[in-house]
PDB file of N, CA, C, O and CB in Angstrom:
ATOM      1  N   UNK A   1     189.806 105.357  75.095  1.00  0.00           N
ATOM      2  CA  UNK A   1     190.391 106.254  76.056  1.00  0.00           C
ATOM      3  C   UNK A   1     191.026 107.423  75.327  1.00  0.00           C
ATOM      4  O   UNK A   1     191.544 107.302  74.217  1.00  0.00           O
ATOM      5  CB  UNK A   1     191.414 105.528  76.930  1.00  0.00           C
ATOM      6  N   UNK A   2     190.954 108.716  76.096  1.00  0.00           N
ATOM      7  CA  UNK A   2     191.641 109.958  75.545  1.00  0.00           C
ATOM      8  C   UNK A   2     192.124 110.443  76.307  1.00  0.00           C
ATOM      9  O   UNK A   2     191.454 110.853  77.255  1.00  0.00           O
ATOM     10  CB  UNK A   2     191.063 110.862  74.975  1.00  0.00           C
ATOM     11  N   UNK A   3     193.374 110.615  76.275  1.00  0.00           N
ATOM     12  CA  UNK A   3     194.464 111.255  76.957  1.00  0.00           C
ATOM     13  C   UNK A   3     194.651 112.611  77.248  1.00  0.00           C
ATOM     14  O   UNK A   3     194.548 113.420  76.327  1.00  0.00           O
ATOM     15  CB  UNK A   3     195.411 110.996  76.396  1.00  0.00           C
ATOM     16  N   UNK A   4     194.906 112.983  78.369  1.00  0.00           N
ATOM     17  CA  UNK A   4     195.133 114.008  79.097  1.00  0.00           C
ATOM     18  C   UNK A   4     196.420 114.777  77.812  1.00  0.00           C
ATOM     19  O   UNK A   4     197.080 114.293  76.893  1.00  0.00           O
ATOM     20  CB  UNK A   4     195.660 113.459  80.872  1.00  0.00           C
ATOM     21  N   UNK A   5     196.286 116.036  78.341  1.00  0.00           N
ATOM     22  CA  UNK A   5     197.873 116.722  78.257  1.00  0.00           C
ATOM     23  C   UNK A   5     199.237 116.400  78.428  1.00  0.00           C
ATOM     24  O   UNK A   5     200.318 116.281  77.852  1.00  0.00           O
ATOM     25  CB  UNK A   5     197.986 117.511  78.960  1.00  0.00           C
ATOM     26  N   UNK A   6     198.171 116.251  80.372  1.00  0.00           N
ATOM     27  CA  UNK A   6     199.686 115.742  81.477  1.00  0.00           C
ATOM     28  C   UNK A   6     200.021 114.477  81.119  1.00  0.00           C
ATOM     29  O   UNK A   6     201.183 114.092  81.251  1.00  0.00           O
ATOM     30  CB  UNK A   6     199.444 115.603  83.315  1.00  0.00           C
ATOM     31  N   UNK A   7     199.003 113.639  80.600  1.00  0.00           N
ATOM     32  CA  UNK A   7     199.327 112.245  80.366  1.00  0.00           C
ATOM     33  C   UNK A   7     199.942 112.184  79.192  1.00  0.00           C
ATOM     34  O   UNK A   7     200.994 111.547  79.251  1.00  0.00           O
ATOM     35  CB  UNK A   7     198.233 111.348  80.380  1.00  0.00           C
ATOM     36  N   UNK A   8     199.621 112.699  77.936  1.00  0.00           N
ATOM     37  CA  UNK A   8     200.476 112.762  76.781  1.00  0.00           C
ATOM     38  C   UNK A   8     202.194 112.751  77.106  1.00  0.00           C
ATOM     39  O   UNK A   8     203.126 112.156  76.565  1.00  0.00           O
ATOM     40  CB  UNK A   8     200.027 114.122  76.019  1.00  0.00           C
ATOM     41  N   UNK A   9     202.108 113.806  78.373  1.00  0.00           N
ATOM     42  CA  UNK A   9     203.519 114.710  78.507  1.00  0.00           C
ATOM     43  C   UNK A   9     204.001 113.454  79.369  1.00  0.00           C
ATOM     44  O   UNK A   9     204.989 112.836  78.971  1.00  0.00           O
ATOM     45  CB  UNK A   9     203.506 116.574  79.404  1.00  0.00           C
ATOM     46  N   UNK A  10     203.314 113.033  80.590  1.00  0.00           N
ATOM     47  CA  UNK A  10     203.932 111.641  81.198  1.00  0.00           C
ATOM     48  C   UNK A  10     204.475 111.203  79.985  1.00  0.00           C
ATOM     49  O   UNK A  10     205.371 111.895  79.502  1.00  0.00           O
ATOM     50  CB  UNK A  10     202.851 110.458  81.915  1.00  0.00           C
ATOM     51  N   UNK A  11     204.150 110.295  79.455  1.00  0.00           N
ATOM     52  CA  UNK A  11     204.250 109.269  78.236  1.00  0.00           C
ATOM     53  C   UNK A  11     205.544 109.526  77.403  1.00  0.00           C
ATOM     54  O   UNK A  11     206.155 108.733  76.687  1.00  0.00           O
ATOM     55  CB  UNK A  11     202.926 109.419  77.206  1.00  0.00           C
ATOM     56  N   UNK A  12     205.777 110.685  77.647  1.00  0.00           N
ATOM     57  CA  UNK A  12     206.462 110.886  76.301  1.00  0.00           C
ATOM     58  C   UNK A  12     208.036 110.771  77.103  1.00  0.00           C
ATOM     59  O   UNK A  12     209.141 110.333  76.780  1.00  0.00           O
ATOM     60  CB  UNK A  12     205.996 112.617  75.334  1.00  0.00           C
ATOM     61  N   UNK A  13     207.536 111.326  78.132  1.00  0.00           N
ATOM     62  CA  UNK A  13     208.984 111.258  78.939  1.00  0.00           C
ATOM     63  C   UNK A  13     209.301 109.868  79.339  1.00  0.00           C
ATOM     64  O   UNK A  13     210.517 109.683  79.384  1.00  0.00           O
ATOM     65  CB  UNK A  13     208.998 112.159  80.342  1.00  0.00           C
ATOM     66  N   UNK A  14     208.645 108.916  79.619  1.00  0.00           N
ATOM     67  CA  UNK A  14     208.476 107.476  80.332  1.00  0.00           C
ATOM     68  C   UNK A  14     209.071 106.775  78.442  1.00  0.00           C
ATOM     69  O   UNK A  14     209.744 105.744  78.425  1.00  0.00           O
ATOM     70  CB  UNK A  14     206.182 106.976  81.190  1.00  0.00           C
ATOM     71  N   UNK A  15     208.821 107.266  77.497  1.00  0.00           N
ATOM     72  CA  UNK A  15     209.492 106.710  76.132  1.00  0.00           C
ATOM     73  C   UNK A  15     210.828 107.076  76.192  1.00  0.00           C
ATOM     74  O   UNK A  15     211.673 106.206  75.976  1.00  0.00           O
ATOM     75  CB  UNK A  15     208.880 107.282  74.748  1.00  0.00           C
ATOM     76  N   UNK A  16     211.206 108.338  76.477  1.00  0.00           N
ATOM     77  CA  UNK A  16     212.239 109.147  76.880  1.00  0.00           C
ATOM     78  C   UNK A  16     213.080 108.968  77.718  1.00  0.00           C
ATOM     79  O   UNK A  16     214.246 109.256  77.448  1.00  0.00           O
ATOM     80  CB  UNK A  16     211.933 110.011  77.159  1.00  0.00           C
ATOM     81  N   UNK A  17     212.711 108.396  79.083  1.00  0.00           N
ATOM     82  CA  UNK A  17     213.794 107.922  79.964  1.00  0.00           C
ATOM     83  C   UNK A  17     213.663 106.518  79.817  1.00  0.00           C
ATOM     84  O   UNK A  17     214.504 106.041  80.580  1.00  0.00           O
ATOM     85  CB  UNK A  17     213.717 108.386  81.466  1.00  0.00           C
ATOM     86  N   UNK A  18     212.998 105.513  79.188  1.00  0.00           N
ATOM     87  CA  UNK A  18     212.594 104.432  79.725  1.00  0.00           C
ATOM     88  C   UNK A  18     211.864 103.536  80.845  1.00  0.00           C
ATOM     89  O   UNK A  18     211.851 102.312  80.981  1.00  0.00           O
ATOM     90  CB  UNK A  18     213.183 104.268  79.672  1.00  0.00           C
ATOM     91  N   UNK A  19     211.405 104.311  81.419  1.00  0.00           N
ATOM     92  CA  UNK A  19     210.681 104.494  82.331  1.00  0.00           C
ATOM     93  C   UNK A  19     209.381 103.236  82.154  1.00  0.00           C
ATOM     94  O   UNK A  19     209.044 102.770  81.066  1.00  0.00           O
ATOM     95  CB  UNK A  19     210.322 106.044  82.273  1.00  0.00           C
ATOM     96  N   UNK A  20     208.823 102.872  83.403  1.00  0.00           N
ATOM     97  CA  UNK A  20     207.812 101.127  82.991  1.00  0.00           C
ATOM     98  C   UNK A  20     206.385 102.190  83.105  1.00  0.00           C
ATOM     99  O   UNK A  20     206.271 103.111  83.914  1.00  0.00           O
ATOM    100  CB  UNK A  20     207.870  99.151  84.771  1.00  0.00           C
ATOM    101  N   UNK A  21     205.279 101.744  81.980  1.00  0.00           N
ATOM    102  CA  UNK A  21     203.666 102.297  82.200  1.00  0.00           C
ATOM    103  C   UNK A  21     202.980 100.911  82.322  1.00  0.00           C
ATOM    104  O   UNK A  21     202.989  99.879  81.652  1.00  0.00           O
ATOM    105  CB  UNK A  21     202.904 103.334  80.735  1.00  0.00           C
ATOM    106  N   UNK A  22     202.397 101.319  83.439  1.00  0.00           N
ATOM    107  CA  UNK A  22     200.932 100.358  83.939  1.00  0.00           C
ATOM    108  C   UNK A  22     199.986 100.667  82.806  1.00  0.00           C
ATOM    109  O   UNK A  22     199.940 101.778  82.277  1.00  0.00           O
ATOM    110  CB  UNK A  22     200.067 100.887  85.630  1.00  0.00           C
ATOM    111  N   UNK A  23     199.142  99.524  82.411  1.00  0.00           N
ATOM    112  CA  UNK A  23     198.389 100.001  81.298  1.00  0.00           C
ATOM    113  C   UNK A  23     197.018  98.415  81.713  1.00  0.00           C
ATOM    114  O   UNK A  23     197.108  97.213  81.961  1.00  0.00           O
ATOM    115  CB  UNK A  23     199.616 100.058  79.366  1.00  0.00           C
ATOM    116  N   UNK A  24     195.804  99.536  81.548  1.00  0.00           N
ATOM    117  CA  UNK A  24     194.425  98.489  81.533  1.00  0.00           C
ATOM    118  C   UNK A  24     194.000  98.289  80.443  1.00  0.00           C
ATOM    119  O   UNK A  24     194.378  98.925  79.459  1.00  0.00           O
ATOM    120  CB  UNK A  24     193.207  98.875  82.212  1.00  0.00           C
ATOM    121  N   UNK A  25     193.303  97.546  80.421  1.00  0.00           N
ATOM    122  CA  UNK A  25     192.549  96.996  79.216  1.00  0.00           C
ATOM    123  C   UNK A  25     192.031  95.633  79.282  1.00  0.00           C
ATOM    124  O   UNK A  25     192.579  94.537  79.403  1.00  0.00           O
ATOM    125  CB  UNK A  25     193.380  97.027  78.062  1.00  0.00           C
ATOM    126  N   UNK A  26     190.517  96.107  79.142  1.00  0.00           N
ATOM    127  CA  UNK A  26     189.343  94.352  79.289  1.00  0.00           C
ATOM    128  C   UNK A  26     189.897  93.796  80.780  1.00  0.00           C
ATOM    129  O   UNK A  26     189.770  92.597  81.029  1.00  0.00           O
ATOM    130  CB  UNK A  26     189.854  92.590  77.621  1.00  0.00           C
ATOM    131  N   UNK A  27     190.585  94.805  81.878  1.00  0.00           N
ATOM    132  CA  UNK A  27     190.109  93.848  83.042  1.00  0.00           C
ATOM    133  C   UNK A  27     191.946  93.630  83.254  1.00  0.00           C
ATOM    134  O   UNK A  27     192.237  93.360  84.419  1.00  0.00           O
ATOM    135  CB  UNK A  27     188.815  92.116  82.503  1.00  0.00           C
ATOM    136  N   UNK A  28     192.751  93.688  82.606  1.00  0.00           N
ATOM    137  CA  UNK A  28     194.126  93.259  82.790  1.00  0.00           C
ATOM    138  C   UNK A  28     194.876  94.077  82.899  1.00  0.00           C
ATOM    139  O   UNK A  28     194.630  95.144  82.336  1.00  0.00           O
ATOM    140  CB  UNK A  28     194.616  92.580  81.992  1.00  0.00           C
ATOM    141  N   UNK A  29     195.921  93.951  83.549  1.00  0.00           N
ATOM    142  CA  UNK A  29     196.972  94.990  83.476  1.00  0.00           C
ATOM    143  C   UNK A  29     197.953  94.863  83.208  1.00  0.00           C
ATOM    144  O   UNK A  29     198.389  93.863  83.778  1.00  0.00           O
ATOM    145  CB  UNK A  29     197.206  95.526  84.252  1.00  0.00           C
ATOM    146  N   UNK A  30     198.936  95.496  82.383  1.00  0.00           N
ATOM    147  CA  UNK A  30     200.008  94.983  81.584  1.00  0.00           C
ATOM    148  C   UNK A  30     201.098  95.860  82.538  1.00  0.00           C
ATOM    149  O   UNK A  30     200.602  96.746  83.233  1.00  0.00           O
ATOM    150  CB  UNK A  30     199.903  95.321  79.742  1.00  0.00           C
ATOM    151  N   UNK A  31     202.514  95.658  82.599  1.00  0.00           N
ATOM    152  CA  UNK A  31     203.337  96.706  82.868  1.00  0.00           C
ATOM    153  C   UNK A  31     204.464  96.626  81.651  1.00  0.00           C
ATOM    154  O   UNK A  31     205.143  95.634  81.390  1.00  0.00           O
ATOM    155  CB  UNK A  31     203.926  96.583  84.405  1.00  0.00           C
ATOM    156  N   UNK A  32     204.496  97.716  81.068  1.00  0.00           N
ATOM    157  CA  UNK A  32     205.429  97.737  79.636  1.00  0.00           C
ATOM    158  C   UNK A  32     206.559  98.820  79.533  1.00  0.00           C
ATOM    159  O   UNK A  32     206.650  99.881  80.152  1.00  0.00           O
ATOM    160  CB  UNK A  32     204.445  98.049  78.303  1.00  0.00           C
ATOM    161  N   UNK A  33     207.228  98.388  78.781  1.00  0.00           N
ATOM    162  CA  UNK A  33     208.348  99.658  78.573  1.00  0.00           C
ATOM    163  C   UNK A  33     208.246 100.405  77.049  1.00  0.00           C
ATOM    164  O   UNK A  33     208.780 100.136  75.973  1.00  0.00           O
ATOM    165  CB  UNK A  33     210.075  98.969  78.715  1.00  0.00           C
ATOM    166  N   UNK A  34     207.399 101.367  77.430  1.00  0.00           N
ATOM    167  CA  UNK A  34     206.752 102.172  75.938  1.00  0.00           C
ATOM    168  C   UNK A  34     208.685 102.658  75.091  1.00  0.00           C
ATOM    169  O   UNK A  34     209.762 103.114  75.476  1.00  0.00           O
ATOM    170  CB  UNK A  34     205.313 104.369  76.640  1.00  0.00           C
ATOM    171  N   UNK A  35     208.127 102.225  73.977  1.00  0.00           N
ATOM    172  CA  UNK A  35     209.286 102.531  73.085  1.00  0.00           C
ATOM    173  C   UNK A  35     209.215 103.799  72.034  1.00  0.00           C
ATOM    174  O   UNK A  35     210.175 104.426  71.587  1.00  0.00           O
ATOM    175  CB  UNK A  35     209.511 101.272  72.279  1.00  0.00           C
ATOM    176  N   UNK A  36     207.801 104.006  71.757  1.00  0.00           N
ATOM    177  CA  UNK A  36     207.149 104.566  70.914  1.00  0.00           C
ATOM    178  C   UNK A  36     205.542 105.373  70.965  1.00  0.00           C
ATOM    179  O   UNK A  36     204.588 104.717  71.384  1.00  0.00           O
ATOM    180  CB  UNK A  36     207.234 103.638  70.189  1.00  0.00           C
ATOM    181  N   UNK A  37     205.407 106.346  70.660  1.00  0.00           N
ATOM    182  CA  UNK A  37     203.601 106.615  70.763  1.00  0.00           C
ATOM    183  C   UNK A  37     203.538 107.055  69.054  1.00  0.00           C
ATOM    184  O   UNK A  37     204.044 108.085  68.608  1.00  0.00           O
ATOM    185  CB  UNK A  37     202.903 108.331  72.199  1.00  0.00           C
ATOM    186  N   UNK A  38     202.791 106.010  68.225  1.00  0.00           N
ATOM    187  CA  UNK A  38     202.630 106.744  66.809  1.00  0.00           C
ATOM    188  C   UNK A  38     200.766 106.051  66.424  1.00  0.00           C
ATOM    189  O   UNK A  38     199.877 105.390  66.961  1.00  0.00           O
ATOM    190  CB  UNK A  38     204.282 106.033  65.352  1.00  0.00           C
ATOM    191  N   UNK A  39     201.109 106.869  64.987  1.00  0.00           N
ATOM    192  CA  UNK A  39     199.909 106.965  64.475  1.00  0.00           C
ATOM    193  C   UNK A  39     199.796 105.788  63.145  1.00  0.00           C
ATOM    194  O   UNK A  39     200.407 105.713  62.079  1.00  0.00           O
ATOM    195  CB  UNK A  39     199.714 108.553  64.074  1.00  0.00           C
ATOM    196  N   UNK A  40     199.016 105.173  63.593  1.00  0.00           N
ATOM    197  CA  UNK A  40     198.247 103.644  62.536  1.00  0.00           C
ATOM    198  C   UNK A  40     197.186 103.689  62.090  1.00  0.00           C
ATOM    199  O   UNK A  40     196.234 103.504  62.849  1.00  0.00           O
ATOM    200  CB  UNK A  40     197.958 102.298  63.142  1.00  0.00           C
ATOM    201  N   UNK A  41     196.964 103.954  60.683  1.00  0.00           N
ATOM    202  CA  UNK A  41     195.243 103.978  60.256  1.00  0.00           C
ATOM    203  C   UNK A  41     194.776 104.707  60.924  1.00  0.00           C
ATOM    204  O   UNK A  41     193.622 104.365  61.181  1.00  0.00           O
ATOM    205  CB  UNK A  41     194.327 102.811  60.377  1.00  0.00           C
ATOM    206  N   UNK A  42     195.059 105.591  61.381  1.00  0.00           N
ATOM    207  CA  UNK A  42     193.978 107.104  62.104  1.00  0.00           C
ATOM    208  C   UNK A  42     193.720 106.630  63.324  1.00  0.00           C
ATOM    209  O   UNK A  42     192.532 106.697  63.638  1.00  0.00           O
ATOM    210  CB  UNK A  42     192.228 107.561  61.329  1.00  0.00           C
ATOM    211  N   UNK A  43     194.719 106.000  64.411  1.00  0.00           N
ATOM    212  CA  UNK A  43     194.660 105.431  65.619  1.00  0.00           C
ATOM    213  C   UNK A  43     195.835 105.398  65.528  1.00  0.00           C
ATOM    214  O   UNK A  43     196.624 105.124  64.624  1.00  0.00           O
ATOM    215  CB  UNK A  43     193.938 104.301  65.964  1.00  0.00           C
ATOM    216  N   UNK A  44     195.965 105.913  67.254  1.00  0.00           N
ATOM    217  CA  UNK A  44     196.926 105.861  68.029  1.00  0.00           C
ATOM    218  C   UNK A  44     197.786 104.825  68.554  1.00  0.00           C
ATOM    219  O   UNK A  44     197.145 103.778  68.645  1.00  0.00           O
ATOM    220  CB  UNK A  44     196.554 106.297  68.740  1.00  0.00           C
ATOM    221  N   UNK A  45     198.578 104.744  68.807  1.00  0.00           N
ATOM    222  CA  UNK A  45     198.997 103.157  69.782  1.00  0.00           C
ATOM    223  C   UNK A  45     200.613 103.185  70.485  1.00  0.00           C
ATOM    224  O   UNK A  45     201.559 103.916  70.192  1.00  0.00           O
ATOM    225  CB  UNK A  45     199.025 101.494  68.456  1.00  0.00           C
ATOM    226  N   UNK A  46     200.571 102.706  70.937  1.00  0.00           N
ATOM    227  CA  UNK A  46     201.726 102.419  71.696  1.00  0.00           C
ATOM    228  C   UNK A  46     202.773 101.868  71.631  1.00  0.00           C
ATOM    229  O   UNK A  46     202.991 101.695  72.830  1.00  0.00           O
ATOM    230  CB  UNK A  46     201.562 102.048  72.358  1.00  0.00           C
ATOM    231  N   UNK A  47     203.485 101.511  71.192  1.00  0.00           N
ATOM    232  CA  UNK A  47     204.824 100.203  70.687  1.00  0.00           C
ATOM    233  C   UNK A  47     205.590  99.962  71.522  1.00  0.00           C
ATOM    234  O   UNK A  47     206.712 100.338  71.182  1.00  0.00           O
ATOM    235  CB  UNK A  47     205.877 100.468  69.554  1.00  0.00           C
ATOM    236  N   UNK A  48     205.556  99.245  73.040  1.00  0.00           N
ATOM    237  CA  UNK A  48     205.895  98.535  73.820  1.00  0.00           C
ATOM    238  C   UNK A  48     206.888  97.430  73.729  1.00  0.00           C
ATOM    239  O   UNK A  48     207.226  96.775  72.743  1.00  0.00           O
ATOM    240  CB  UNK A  48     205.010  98.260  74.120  1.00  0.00           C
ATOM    241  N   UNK A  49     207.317  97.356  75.070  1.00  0.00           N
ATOM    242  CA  UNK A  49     208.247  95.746  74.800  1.00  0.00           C
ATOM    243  C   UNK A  49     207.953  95.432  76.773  1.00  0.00           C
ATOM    244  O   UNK A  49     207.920  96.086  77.814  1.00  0.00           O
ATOM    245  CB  UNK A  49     210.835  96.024  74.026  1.00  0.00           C
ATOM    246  N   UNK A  50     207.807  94.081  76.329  1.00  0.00           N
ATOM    247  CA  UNK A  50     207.713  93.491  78.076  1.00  0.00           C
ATOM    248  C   UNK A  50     208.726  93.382  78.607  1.00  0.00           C
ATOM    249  O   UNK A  50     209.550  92.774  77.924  1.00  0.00           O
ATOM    250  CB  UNK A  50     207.183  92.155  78.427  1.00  0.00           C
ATOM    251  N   UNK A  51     209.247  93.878  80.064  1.00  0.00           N
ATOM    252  CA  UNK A  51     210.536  94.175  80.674  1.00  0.00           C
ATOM    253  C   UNK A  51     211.133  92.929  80.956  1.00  0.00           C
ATOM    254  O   UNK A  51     212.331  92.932  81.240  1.00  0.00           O
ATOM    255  CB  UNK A  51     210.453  95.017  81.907  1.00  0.00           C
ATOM    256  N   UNK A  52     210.335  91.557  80.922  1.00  0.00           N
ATOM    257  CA  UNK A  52     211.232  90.864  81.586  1.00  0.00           C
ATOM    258  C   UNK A  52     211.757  89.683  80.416  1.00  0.00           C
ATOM    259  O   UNK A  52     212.799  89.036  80.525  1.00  0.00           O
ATOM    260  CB  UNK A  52     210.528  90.295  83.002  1.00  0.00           C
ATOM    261  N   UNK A  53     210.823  89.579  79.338  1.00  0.00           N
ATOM    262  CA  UNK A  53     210.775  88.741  78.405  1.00  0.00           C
ATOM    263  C   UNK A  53     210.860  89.643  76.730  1.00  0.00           C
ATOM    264  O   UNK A  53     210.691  89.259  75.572  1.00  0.00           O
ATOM    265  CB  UNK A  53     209.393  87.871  78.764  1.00  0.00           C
ATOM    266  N   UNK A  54     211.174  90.855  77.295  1.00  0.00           N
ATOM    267  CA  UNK A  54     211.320  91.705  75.687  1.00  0.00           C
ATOM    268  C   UNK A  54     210.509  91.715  74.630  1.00  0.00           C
ATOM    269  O   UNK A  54     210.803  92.352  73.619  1.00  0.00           O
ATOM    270  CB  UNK A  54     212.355  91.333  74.943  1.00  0.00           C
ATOM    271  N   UNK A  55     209.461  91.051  74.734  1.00  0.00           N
ATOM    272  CA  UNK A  55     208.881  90.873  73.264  1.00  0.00           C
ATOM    273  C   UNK A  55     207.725  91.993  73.094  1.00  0.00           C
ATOM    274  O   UNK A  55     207.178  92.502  74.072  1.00  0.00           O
ATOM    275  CB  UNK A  55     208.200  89.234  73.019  1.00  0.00           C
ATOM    276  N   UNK A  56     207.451  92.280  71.946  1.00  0.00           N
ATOM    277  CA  UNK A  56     207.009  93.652  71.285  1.00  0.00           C
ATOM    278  C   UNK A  56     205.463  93.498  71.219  1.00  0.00           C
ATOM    279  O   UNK A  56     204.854  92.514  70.800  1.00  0.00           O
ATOM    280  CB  UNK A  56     207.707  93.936  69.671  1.00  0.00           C
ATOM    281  N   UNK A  57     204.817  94.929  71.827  1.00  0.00           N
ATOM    282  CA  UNK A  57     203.360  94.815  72.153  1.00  0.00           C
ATOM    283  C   UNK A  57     203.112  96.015  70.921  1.00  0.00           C
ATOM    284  O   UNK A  57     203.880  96.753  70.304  1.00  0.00           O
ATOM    285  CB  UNK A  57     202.814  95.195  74.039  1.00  0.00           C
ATOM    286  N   UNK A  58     201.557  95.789  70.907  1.00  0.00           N
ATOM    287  CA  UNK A  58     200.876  97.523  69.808  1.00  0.00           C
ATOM    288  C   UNK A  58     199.981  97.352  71.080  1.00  0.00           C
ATOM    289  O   UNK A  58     199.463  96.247  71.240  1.00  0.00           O
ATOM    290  CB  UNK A  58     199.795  97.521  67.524  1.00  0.00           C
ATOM    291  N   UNK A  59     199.758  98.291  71.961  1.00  0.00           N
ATOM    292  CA  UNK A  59     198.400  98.758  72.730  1.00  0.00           C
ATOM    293  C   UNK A  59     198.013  99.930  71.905  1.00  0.00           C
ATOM    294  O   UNK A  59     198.722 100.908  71.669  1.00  0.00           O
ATOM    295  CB  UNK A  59     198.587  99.216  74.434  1.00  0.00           C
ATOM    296  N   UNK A  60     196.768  99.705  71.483  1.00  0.00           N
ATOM    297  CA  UNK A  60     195.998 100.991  70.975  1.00  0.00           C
ATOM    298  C   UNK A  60     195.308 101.701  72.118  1.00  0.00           C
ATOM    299  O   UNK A  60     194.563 101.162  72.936  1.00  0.00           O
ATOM    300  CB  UNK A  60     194.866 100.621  69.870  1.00  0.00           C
ATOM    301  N   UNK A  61     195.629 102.908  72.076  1.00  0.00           N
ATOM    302  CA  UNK A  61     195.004 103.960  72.778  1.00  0.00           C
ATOM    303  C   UNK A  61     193.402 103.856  73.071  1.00  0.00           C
ATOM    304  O   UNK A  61     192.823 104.069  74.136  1.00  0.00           O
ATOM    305  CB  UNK A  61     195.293 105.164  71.999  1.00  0.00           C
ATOM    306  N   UNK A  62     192.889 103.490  71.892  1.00  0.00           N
ATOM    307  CA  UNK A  62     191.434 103.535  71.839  1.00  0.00           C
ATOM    308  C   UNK A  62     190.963 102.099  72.314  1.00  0.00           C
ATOM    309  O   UNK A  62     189.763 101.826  72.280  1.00  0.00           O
ATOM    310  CB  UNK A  62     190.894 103.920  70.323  1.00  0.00           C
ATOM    311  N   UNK A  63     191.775 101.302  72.699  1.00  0.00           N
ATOM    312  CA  UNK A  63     190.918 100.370  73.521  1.00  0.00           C
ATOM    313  C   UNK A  63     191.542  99.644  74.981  1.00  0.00           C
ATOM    314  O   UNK A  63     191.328  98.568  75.541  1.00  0.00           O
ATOM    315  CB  UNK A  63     190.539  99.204  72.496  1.00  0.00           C
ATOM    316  N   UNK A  64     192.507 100.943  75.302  1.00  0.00           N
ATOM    317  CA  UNK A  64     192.785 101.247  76.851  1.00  0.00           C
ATOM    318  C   UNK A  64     191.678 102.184  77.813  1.00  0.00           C
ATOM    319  O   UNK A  64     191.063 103.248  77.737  1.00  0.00           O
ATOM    320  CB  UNK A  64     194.217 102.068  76.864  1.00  0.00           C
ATOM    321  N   UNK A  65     191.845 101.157  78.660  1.00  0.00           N
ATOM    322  CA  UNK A  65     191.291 101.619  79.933  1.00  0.00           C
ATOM    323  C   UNK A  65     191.673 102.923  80.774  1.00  0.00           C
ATOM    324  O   UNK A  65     191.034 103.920  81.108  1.00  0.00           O
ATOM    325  CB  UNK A  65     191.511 100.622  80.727  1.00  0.00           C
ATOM    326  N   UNK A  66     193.049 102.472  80.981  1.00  0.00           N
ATOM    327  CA  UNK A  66     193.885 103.527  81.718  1.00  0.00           C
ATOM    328  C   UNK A  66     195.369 103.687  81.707  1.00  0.00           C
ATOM    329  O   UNK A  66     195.819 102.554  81.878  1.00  0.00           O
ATOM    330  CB  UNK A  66     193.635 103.396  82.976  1.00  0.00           C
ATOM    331  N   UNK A  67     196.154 104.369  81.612  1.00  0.00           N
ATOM    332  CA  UNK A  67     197.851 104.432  81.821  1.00  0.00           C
ATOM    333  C   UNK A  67     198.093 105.164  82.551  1.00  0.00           C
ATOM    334  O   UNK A  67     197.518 106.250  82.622  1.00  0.00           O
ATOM    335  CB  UNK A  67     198.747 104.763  80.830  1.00  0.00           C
ATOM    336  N   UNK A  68     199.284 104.681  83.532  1.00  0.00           N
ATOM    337  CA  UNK A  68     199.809 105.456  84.642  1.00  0.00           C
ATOM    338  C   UNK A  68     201.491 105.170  84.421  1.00  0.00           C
ATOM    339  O   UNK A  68     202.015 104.056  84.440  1.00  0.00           O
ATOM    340  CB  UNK A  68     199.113 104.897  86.239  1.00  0.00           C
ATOM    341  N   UNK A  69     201.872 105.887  84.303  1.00  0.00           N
ATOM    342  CA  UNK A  69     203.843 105.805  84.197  1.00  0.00           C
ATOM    343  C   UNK A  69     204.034 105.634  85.558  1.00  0.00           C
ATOM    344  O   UNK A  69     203.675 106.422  86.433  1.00  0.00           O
ATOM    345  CB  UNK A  69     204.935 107.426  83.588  1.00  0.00           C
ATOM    346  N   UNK A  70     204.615 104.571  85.711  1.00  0.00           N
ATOM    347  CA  UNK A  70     205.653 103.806  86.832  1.00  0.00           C
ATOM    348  C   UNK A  70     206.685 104.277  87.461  1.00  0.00           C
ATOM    349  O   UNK A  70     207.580 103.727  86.819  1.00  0.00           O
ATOM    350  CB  UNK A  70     206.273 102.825  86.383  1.00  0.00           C
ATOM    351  N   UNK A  71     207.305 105.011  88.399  1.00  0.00           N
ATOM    352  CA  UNK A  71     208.461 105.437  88.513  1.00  0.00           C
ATOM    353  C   UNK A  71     209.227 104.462  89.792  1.00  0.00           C
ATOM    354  O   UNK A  71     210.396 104.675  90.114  1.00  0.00           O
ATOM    355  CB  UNK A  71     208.321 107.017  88.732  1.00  0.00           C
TER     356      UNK A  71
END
């Protein structure tokens, strides 16, 4: 997946306020609280934590489906 502008700019603010992103991948959907958007081995990813149980996700960009910030 490759990200929009607007979606970059979502994202960054949803890291920014804390804000929850819906996120696909292989069929599932996660809802996470993005902490981070950085760069790993020449891939993108995400550094997440799950809202209800806290524990720490990597979603890579390149093998998402889709993200939508939650409001």
């Amino acid at each position: 997946m490759q990200l929009t502008v607007k979606q970059y700019d979502a994202l960054e603010q949803a890291i920014t306020r804390g804000h929850r992103v819906a996120v696909q991948r292989r069929g599932s959907e996660y809802l996470v609280i993005p902490e981070r958007l950085v760069l790993r081995n020449r891939r993108e990813c995400i550094e997440a934590r799950h809202p209800t149980t806290g524990d720490h996700l990597t979603l890579w960009l390149d093998e998402l489906d889709a993200v939508e910030v939650v409001r």
